[in-house]
Legacy VTK file of the C-alpha trace (Angstrom):
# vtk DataFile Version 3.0
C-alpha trace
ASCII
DATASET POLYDATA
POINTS 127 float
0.000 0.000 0.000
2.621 2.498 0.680
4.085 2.772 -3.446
0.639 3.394 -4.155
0.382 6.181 -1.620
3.701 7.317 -2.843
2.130 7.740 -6.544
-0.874 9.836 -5.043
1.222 11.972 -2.983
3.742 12.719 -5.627
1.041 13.664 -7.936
-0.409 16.197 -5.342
2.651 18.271 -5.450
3.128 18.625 -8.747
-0.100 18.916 -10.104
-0.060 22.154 -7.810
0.231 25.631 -8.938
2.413 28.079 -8.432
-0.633 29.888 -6.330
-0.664 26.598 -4.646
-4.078 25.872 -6.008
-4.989 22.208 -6.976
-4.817 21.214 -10.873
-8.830 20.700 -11.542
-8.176 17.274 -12.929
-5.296 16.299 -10.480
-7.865 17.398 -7.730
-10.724 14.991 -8.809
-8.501 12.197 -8.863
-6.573 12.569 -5.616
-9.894 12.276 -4.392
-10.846 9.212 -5.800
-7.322 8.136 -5.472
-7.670 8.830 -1.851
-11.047 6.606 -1.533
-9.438 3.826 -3.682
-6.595 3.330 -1.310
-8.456 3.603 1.860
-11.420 1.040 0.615
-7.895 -1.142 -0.572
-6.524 -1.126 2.745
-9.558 -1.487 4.494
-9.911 -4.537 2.497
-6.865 -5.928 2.935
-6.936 -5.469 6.588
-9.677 -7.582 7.039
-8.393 -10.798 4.522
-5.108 -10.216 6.908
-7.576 -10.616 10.047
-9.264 -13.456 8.743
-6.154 -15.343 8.129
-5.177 -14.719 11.138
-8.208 -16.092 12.913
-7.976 -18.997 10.209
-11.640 -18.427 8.854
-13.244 -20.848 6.696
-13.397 -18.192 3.998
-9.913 -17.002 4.229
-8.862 -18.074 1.067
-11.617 -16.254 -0.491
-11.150 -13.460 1.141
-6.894 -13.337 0.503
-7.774 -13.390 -3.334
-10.491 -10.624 -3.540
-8.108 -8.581 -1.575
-5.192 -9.414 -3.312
-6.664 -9.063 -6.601
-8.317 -5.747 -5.559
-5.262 -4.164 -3.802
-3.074 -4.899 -6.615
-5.348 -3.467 -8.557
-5.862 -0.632 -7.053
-2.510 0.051 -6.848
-1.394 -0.126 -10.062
-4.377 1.690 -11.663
-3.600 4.723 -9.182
0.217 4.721 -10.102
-0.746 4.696 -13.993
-3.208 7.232 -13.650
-0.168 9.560 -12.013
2.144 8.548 -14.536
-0.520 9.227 -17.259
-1.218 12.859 -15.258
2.348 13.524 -16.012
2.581 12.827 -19.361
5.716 12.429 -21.386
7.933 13.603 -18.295
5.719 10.354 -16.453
8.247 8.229 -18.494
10.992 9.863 -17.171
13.728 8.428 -14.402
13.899 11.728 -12.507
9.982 11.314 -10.986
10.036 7.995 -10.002
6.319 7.189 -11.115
7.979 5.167 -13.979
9.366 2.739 -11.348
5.999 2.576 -9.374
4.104 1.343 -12.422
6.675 -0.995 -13.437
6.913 -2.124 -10.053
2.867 -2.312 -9.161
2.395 -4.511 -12.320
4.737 -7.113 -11.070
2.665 -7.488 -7.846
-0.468 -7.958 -10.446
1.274 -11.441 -10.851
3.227 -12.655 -8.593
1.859 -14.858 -5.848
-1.069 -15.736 -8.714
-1.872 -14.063 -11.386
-5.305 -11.892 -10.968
-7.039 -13.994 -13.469
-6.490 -17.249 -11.496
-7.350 -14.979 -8.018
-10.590 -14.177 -9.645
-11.323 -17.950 -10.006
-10.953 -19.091 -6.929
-13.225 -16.413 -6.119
-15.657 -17.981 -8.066
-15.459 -21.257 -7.008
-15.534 -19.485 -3.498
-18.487 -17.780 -4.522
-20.513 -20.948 -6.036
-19.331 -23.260 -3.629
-16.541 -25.269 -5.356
-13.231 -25.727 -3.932
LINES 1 128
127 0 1 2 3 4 5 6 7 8 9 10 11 12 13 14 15 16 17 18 19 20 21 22 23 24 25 26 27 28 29 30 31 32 33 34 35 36 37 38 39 40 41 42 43 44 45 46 47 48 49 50 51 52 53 54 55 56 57 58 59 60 61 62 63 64 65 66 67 68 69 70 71 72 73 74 75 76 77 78 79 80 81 82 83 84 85 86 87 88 89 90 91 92 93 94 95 96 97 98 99 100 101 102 103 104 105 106 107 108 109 110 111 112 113 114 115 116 117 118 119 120 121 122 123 124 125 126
C-alpha cells in the first residue's frame, strides 16, 4: 500500500500551482485516489484478520483482496504517470518505477485472473 500512496502523494505536489491551487483534474482524482486506497486497505486489513483467525473463507477473502489491492494500486500509479505525461516516463519522478513495479505485484503470488477464479469457485461453492 505504501508505493501506491507514494504515486498519489507525488502527484499532489506537482499537479499544484504556483498559487498553490490544486490542478482541476489532479484534484478529482486525488480524491478518488484517496477513496481507492483507503477502501484497498480497508480490504486488505480484514483478509489479513481473517487469516489470522484462520476463517473458513480465508482463502476467499486473501484473493479478492489481493486481486483488488493490486489493482488498485497499479491503476492509481498509472493514472499519475498518465497525469504527467511524457515527463511520467521519465527516471527523474520515479512514477515510472511505481508502475513498473505495481504490475509485477499484479502477478506474482497468482496471477489476478487465477485470483478471480478461486473467487468464483468461493463464490458458487466449489473448492
Amino acid at each position: 500500500m505504501g508505493a501506491r500512496q507514494g504515486a498519489v502523494l507525488h502527484r499532489r505536489t506537482q499537479g499544484l500551482r504556483s498559487q498553490d491551487q490544486p490542478v482541476p483534474g489532479a484534484a478529482i482524482q486525488a480524491g478518488r485516489h484517496g477513496t481507492e486506497l483507503q477502501a484497498a486497505r480497508i480490504f486488505l486489513y480484514a483478509a489479513a484478520s481473517k487469516l489470522d483467525r484462520k476463517a473458513p473463507d480465508a482463502s476467499k477473502w486473501s484473493a479478492m483482496a489481493k486481486r483488488f489491492v493490486t489493482d488498485v494500486g497499479f491503476n492509481v500509479a498509472n493514472d499519475a504517470l498518465q497525469l504527467h505525461g511524457g515527463y511520467g516516463y521519465l527516471h527523474d519522478y520515479g512514477i515510472e518505477k511505481l508502475v513498473r513495479d505495481l504490475r509485477v505485484h499484479q502477478i506474482l503470488e497468482g496471477t489476478n485472473e487465477i485470483m478471480r477464479v478461486i473467487i468464483a469457485r468461493a463464490l458458487i461453492g466449489r473448492q
